[in-house]
ROMI-845101 format. One record per residue: residue number from 0; residue in three letters; x, y, z of N, C-alpha, C, O in turn. Coordinates in steps of 0.05 Angstrom, whole numbers. Example, Ala and Ser with C-alpha at 12.3 -4.5 7.8 and 13.67 -1.06 7.14 Angstrom:
nr	rest	n_X	n_Y	n_Z	ca_X	ca_Y	ca_Z	c_X	c_Y	c_Z	o_X	o_Y	o_Z
0	ALA	264	-114	156	246	-90	156	264	-66	156	285	-66	169
1	SER	257	-45	142	273	-21	143	258	1	157	268	23	161
//
This chain:
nr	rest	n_X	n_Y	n_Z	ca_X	ca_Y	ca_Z	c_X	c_Y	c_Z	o_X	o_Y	o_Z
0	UNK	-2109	378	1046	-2105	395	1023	-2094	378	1000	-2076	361	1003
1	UNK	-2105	383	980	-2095	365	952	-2065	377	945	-2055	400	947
2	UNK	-2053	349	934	-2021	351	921	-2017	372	901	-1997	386	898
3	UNK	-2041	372	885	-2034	379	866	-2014	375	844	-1999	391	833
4	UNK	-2019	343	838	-1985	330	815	-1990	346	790	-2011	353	779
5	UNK	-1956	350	785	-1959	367	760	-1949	348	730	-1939	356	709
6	UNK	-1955	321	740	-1965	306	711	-1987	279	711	-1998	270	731
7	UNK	-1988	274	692	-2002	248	685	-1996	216	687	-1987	201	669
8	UNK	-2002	209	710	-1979	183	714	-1979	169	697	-1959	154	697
9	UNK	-1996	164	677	-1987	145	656	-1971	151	635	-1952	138	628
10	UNK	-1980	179	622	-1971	185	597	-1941	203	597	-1919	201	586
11	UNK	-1953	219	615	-1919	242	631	-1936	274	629	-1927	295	637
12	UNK	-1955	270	620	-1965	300	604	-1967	311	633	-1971	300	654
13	UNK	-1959	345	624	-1958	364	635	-1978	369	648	-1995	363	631
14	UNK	-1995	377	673	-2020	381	676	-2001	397	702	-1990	384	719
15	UNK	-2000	426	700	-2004	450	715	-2028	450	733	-2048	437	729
16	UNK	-2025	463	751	-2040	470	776	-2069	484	761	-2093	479	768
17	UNK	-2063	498	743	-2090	501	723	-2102	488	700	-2118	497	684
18	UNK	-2094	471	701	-2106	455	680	-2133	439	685	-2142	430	705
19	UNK	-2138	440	669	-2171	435	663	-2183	413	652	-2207	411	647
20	UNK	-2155	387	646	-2159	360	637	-2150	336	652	-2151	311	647
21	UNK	-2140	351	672	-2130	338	698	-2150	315	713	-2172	328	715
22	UNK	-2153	294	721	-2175	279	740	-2158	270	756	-2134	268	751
23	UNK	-2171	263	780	-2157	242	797	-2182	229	810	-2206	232	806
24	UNK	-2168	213	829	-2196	190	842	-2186	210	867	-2177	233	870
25	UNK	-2193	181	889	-2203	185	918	-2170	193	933	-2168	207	953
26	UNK	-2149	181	917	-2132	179	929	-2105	191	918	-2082	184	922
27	UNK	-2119	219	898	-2104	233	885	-2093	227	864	-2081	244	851
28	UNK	-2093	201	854	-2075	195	836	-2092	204	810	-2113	197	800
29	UNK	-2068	226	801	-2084	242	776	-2069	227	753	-2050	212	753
30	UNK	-2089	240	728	-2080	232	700	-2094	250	686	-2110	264	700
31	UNK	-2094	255	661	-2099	268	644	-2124	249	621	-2125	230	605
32	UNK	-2142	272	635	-2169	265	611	-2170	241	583	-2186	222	581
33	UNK	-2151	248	566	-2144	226	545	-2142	195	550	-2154	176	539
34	UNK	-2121	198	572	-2113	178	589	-2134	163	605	-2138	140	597
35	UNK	-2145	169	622	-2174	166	630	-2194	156	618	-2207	138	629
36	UNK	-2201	170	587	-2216	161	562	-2213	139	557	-2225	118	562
37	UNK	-2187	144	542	-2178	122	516	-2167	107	535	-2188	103	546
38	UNK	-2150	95	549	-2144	83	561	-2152	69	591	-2149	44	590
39	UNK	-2160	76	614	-2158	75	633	-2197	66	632	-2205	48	648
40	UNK	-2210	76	618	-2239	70	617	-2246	76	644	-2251	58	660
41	UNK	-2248	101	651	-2249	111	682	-2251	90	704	-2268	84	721
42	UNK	-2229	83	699	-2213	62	726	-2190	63	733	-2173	51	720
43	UNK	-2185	79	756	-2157	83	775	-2134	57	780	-2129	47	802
44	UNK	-2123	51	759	-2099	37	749	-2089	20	782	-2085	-4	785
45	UNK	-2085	48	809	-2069	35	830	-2096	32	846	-2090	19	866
46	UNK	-2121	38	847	-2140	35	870	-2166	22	862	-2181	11	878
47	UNK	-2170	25	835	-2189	9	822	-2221	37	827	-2245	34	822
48	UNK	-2210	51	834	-2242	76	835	-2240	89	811	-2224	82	794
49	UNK	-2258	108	808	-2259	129	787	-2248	143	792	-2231	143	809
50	UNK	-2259	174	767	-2240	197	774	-2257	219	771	-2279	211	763
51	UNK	-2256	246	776	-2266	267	770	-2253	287	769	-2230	286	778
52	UNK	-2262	309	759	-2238	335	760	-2225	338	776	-2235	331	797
53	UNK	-2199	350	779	-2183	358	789	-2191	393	795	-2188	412	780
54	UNK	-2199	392	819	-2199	418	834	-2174	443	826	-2150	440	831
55	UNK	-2185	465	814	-2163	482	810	-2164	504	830	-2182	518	839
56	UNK	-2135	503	832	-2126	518	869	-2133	551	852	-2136	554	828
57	UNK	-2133	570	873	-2129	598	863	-2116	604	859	-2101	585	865
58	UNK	-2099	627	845	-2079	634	835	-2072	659	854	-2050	665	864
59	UNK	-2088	669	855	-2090	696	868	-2097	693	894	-2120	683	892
60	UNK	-2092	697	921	-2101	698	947	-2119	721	952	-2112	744	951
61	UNK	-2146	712	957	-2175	716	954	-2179	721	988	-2198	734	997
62	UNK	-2166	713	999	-2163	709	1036	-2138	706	1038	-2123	693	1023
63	UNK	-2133	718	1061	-2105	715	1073	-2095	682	1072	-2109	663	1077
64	UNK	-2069	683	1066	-2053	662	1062	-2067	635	1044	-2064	611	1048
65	UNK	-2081	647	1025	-2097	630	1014	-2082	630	990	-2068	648	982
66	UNK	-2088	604	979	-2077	607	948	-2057	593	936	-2043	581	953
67	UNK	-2050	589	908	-2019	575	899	-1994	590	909	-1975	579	918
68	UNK	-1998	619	905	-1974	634	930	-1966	614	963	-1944	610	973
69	UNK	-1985	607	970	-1978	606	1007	-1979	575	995	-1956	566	994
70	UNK	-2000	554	986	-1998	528	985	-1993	520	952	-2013	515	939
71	UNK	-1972	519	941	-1961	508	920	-1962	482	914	-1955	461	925
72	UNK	-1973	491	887	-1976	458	880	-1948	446	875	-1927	459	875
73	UNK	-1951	417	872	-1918	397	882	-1910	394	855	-1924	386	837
74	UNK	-1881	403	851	-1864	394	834	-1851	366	818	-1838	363	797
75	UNK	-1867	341	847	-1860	315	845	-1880	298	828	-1903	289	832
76	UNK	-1858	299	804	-1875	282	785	-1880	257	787	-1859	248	795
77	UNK	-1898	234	783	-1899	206	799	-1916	192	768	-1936	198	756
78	UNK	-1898	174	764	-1904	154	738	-1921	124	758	-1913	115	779
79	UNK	-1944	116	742	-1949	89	751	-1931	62	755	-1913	58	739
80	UNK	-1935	42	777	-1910	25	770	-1926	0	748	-1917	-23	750
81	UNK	-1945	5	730	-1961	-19	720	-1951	-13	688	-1942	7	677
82	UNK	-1957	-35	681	-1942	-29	665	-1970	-33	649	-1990	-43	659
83	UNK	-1967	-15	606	-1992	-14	590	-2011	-29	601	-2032	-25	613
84	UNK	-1991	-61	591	-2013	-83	587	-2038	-87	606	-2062	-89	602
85	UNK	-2016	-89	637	-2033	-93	656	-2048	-72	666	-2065	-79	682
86	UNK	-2047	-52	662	-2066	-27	663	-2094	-35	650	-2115	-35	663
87	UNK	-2092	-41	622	-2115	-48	608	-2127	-65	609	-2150	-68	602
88	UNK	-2110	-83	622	-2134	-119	631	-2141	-111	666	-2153	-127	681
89	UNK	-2131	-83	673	-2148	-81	699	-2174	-62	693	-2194	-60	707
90	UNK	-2168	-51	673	-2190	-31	658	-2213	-47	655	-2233	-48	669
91	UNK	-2207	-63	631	-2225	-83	627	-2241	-94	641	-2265	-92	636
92	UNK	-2231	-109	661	-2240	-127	683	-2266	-110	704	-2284	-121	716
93	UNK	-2261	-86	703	-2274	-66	722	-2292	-45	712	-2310	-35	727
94	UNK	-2288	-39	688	-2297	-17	667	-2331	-15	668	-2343	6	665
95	UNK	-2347	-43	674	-2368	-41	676	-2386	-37	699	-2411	-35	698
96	UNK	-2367	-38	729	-2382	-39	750	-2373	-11	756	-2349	-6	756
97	UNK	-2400	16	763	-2399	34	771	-2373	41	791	-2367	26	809
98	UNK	-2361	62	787	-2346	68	814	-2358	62	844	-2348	42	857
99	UNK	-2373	74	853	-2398	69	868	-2398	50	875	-2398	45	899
100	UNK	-2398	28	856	-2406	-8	867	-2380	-24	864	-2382	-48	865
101	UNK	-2349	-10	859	-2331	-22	862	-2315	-25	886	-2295	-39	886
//
């Protein structure tokens, strides 16, 4: 079952269990769309993969014990340990080889 982080490890931005600009890769580590764009050139800063939307949980339990009620998304906010620079010369370095072929 996904974490569901309720921010953007690089920037800090808010990204709720419903948000809709949310991505993460293979290994959860989410960020926020902008971030991703302008920065990150869809390359996962700690794993070097891509990203894609971030799955939004239900709100409402649709089936028994289903839902953000019974499985809540996590309160634990988690910042990258890389710092700008080196974020962007790993961007760089990777930016051109498909997720797929990395």
């Amino acid at each position: 079952m996904l974490t569901i982080k309720p921010n953007c490890e690089l920037c800090d931005k808010d990204l709720p269990a419903d948000n809709e600009d949310a991505l993460i890769c293979s290994y959860e580590c989410t960020f926020c769309r902008d971030c991703v764009e302008q920065i990150l050139m869809n390359v996962c800063p700690n794993c070097g993969g891509g990203f894609c939307d971030r799955p939004i949980r239900p709100k409402e339990s649709r089936r028994p014990n289903v839902g953000l009620q019974h499985q809540p998304a996590s309160s634990k906010r988690i910042l990258t340990s890389f710092s700008l620079e080196e974020i962007k010369g790993f961007a760089v370095q990777h930016r051109d080889v498909l997720p797929k072929d990395r």
